[in-house]
Every structure is written in structure tokens, then in C-alpha cells.
C-alpha positions as CSV (number, residue, x, y, z in Angstrom):
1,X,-1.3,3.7,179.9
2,X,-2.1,7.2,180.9
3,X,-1.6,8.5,184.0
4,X,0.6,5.8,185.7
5,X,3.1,5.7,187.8
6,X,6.6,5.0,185.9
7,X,7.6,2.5,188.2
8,X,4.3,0.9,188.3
9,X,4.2,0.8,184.7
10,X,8.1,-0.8,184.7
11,X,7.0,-3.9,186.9
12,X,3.9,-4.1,184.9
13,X,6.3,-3.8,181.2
14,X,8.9,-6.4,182.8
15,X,5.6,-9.2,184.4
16,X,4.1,-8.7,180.7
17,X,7.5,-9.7,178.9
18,X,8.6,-12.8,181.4
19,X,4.8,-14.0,180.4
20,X,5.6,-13.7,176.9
21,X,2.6,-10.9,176.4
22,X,2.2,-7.4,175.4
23,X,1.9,-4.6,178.7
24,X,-1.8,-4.5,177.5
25,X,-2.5,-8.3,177.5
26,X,-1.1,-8.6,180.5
27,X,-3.2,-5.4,182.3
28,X,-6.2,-7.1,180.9
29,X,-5.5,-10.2,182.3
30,X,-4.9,-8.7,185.5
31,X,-8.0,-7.0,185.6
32,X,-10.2,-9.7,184.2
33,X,-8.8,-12.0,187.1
34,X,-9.5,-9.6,189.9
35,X,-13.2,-9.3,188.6
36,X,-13.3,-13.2,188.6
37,X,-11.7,-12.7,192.2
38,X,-14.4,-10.3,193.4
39,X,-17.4,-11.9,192.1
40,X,-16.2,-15.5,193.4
41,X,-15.8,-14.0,196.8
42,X,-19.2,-14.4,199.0
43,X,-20.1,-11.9,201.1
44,X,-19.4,-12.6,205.2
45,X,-23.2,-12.6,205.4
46,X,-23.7,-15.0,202.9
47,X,-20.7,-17.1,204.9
48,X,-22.7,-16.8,208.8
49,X,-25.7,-18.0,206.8
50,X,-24.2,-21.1,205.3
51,X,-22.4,-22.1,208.3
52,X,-25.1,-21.6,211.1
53,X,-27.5,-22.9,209.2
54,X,-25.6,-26.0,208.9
55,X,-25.6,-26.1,212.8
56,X,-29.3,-25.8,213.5
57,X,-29.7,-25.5,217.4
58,X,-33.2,-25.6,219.0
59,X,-32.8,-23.4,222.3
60,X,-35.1,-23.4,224.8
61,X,-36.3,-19.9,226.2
62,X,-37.7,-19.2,229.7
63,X,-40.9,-17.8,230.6
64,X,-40.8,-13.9,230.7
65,X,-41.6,-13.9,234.2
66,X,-39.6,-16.6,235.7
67,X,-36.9,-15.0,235.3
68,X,-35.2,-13.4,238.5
69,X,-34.3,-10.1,238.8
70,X,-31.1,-9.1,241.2
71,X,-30.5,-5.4,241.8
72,X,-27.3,-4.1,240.2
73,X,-24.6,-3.2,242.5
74,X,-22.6,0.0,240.9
């Protein structure tokens, strides 16, 4: 690998050689797990939706003009 930090690439030699794999087995495992990761991993939109809508709640809203309006004291 080009461009690597030597230490980097030591912890990367010694993780590939206590798996039993070659440096570059072991970076492509790496980085095929990390896509997996990534593309498992919903978005926190997607995570609202599914819980609120699980929780439907019906509120009831008040008519625009009964509501009472107090000055604001500063």
C-alpha cells in the first residue's frame, strides 16, 4: 500500500497475520465490512419515521381565535 502510514501499515501487517491472511485480504475485508456497515445503517430520518409512526397520536387543535393572547412582559 502506497502512501500509508508505517505504523498503520504494521498493525494492519500484524491483524492480517494473527487472521492467517495476506495484508491485502485482510484490507479488503476491512473495507468490504465497513461498506456492509454503512449501507446497513439507516439514516436518523428513516429512524423518527419508523418510530413515530408506530405511535400514531391524534391531537386535537384549538380554534385560531379562541386562543388568548397575554401581553409579554420584557
Amino acid at each position: 500500500m502506497r502512501d500509508l502510514d508505517p505504523e498503520v501499515k504494521a498493525k494492519l501487517r500484524a491483524r492480517a497475520a494473527r487472521q492467517g491472511r495476506s495484508m491485502e485480504a485482510e484490507v479488503r475485508l476491512i473495507l468490504a465490512r465497513a461498506v456492509e456497515i454503512d449501507e446497513a445503517r439507516p439514516s436518523i430520518a428513516d429512524v423518527f419515521l419508523d418510530e413515530f409512526s408506530r405511535h400514531p397520536v391524534e391531537l386535537e387543535l384549538p380554534e385560531r381565535g379562541a386562543m388568548s393572547q397575554r401581553p409579554v412582559n420584557l
